[in-house]
C-alpha positions as CSV (number, residue, x, y, z in Angstrom):
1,X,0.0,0.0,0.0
2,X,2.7,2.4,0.8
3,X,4.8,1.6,-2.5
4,X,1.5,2.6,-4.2
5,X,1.1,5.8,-2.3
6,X,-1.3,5.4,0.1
7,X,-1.1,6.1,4.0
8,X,-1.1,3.0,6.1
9,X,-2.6,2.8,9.3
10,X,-1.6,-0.9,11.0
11,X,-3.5,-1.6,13.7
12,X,-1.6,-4.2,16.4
13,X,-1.8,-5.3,20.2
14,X,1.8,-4.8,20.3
15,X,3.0,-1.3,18.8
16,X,6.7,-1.2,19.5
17,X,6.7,-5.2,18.4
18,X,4.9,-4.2,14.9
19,X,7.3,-0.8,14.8
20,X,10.3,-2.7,14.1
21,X,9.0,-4.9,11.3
22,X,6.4,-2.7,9.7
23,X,8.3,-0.2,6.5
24,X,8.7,3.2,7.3
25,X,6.0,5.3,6.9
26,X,3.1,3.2,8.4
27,X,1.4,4.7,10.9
28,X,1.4,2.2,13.9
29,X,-1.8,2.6,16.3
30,X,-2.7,0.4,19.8
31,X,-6.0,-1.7,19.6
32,X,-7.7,-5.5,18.8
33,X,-9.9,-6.0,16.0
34,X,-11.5,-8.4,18.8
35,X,-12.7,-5.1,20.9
36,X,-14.2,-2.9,17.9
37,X,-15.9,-0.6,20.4
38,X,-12.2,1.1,21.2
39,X,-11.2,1.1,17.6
40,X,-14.0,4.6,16.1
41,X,-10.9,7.3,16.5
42,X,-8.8,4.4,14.8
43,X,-11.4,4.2,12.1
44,X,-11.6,8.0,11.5
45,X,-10.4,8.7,7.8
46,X,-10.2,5.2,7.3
47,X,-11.4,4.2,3.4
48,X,-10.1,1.0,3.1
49,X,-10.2,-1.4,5.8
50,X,-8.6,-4.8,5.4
51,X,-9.4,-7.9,8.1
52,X,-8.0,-11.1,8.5
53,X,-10.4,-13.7,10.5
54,X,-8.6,-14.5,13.5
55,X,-9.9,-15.9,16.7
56,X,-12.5,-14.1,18.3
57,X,-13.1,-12.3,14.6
58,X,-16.0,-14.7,14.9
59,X,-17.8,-12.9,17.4
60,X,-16.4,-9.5,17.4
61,X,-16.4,-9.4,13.1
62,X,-20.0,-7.7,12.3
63,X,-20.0,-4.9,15.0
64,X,-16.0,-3.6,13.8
65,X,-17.4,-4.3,9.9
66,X,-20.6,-1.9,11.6
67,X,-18.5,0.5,12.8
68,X,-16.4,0.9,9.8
69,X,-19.2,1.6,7.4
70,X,-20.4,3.6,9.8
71,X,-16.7,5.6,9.9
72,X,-16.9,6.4,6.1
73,X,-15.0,2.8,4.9
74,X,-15.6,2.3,1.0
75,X,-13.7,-0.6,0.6
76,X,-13.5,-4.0,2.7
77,X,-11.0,-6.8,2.1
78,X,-10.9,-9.6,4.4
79,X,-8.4,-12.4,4.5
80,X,-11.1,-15.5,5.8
81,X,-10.8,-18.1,8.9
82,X,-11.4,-20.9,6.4
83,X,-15.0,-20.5,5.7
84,X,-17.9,-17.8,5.5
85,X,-18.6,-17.3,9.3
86,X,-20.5,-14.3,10.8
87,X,-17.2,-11.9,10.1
88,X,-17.1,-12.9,6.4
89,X,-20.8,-12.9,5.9
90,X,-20.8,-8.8,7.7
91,X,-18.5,-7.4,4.8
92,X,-20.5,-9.3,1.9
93,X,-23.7,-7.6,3.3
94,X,-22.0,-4.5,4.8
95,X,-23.0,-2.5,1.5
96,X,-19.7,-1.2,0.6
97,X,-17.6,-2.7,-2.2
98,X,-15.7,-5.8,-0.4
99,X,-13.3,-8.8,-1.6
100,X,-12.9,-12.2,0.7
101,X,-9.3,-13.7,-0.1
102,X,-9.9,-17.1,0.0
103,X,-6.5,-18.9,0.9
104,X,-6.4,-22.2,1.5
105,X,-2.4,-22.9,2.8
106,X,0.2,-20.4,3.9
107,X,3.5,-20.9,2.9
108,X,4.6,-19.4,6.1
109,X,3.2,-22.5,7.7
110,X,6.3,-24.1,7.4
111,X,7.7,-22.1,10.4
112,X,5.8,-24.0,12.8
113,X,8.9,-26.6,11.7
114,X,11.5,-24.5,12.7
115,X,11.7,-25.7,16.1
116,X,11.7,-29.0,15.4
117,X,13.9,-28.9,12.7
118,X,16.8,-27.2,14.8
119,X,17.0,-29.0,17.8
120,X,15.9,-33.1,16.4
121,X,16.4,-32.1,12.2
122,X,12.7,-33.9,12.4
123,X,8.7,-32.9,10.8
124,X,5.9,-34.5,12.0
125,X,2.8,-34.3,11.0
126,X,-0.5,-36.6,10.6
127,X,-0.8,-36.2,7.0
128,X,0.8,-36.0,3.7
129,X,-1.9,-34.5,1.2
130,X,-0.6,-32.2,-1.4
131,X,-1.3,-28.6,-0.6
132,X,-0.5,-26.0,-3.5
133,X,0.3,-23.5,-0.3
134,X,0.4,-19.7,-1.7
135,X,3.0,-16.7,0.0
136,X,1.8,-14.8,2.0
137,X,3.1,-11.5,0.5
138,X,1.5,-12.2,-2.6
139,X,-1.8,-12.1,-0.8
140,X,-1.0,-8.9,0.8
141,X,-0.4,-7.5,-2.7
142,X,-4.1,-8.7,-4.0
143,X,-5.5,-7.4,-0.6
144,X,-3.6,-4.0,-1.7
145,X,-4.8,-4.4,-5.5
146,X,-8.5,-5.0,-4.4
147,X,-8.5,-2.3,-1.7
148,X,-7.1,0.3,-4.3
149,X,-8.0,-0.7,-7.7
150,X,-11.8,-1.3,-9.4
151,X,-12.7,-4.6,-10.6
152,X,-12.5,-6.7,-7.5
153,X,-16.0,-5.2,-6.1
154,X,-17.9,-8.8,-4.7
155,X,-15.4,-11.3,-5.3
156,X,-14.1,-14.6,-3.3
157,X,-10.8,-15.2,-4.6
158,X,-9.6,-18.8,-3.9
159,X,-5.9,-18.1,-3.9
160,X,-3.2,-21.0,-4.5
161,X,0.7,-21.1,-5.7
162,X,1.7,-22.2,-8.6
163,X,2.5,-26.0,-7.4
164,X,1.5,-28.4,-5.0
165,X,3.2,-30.1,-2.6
166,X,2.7,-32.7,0.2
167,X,4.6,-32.1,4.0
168,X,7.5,-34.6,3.1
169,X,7.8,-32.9,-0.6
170,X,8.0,-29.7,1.4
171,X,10.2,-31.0,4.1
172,X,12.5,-32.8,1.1
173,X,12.9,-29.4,-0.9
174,X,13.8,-27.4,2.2
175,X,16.8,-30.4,3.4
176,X,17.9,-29.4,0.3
177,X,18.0,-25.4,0.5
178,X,19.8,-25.6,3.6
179,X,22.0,-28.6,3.3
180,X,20.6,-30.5,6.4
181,X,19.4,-34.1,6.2
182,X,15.8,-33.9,7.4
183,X,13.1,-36.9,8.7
184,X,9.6,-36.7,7.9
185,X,7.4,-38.9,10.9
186,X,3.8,-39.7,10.6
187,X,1.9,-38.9,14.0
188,X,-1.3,-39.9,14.8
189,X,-4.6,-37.6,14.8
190,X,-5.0,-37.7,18.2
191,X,-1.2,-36.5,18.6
192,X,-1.6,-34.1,16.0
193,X,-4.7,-32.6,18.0
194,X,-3.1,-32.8,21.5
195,X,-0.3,-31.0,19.9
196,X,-2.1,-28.0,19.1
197,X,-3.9,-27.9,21.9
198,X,-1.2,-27.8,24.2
199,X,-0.3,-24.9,22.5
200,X,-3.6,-23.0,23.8
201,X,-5.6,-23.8,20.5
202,X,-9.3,-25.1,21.8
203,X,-10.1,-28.6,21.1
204,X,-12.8,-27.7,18.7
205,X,-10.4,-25.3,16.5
206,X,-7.4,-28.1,16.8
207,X,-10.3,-30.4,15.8
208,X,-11.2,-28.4,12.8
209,X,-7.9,-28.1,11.8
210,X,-7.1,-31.7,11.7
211,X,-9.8,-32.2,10.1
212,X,-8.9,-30.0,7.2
213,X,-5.5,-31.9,6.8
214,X,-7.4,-35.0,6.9
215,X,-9.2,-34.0,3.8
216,X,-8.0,-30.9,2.1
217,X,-10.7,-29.7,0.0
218,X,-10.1,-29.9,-4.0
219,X,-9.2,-25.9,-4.1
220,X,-6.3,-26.7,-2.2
221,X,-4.8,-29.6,-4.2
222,X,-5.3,-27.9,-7.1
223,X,-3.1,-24.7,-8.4
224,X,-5.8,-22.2,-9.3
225,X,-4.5,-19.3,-11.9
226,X,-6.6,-16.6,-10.0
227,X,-4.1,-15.0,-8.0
228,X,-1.8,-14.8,-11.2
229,X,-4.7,-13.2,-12.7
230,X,-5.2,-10.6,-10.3
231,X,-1.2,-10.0,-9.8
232,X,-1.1,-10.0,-13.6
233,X,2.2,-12.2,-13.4
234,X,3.4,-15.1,-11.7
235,X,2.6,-16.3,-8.3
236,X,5.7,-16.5,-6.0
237,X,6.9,-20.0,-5.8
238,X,7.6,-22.4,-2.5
239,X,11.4,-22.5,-3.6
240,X,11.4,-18.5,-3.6
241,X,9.6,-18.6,-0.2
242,X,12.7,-21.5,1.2
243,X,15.4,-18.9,0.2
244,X,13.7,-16.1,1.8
245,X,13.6,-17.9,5.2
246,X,16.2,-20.6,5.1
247,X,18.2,-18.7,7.9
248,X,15.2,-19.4,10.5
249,X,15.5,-22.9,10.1
């Protein structure tokens, strides 16, 4: 947004956190999107809002997507939690000209290895579906395109990179980037679950989750040429994304 001239107003829980990795020029304010009744002098002179479906999004999504229309916001993009809950079902009937990015795998997922990978040189995981994960900057770039260019007014983007992959592809092309010998183990659902919930995910979001890796619907399995569409070149690729962040494995 700021390459393309606009003014940039982040909103994070953690200002002087977000200060040091945000470019210069964004202006950095205090708040939650989870507590939208603090956020109207945040929303002042807002015109694009963007939104990405967190936890507790859920609940608090419709009154902050209230509140922004109600603050002068023409444009809505929101980044969804995995399906159209009450947050992504606000902005399609807020009024105002929105666009739901419709992700299905980040490829920043892969961090959640890093750990494991330094200390054992081991990924485990339940599954091994393909996933044709996606960058994540390149869907901050169609959030920017759709907040500041025409043409994207009502759309659900289902946005993929350009190959998929399963876990132990994954896991075989980054041994390879940074010169490690890597193991790829199999754990059980009920590990995989107990894992994330012992990381303070609830057992119904773990659950979910699981699930989803269990049986990855066909948009993610499939490379789908929208987001090349939109960036009007190609996506980013996996390999790209590996020599980006082979240092924080």
């Amino acid at each position: 947004m700021l390459r393309r001239g606009h003014a940039v107003r982040a909103l994070t829980r953690d200002p002087q956190r977000a200060a040091a990795l945000l470019p210069a020029g964004a202006e950095v304010v205090a708040g939650s999107h989870t507590e939208p009744h603090t956020l109207d002098a945040v929303l002042a002179g807002v015109t694009g809002l963007h939104i990405t479906v967190t936890s507790g999004v859920a609940e608090t999504g419709p009154e902050l997507v209230r509140r922004a229309v109600a603050a002068g916001v023409e444009r809505i993009t929101i980044l969804w939690g995995g399906h159209v809950g009450p947050a992504e079902t606000a902005v399609a009937e807020s009024g105002v000209n929105w666009t739901r990015l419709e992700p299905q795998e980040f490829m920043s997922n892969t961090l959640t290895w890093a750990d494991s990978i330094r200390t054992e040189g081991v990924v485990r995981e339940p599954f091994d579906f393909p996933s044709a994960v996606v960058h994540e900057a390149d869907l901050g770039e169609v959030a920017a395109i759709a907040l500041t260019e025409d043409g994207h007014a009502g759309q659900a983007y289902n946005l993929s990179g350009p190959q998929a992959f399963t876990p132990s592809e994954r896991v075989a092309m980054l041994a390879e980037t940074i010169g490690r010998g890597l193991t790829f183990e199999r754990l059980s659902r009920d590990q995989a679950i107990e894992r994330l919930t012992a990381t303070g995910v609830s057992r119904a979001d773990a659950e979910y989750v699981i699930g989803w890796y269990a049986d990855p619907p066909i948009e993610a399995r499939i490379p789908d040429p929208t987001l090349e569409k939109v960036l009007g070149r190609p996506a980013r690729t996996f390999a790209e994304w590996l020599a980006e962040h082979k240092d924080r494995f």
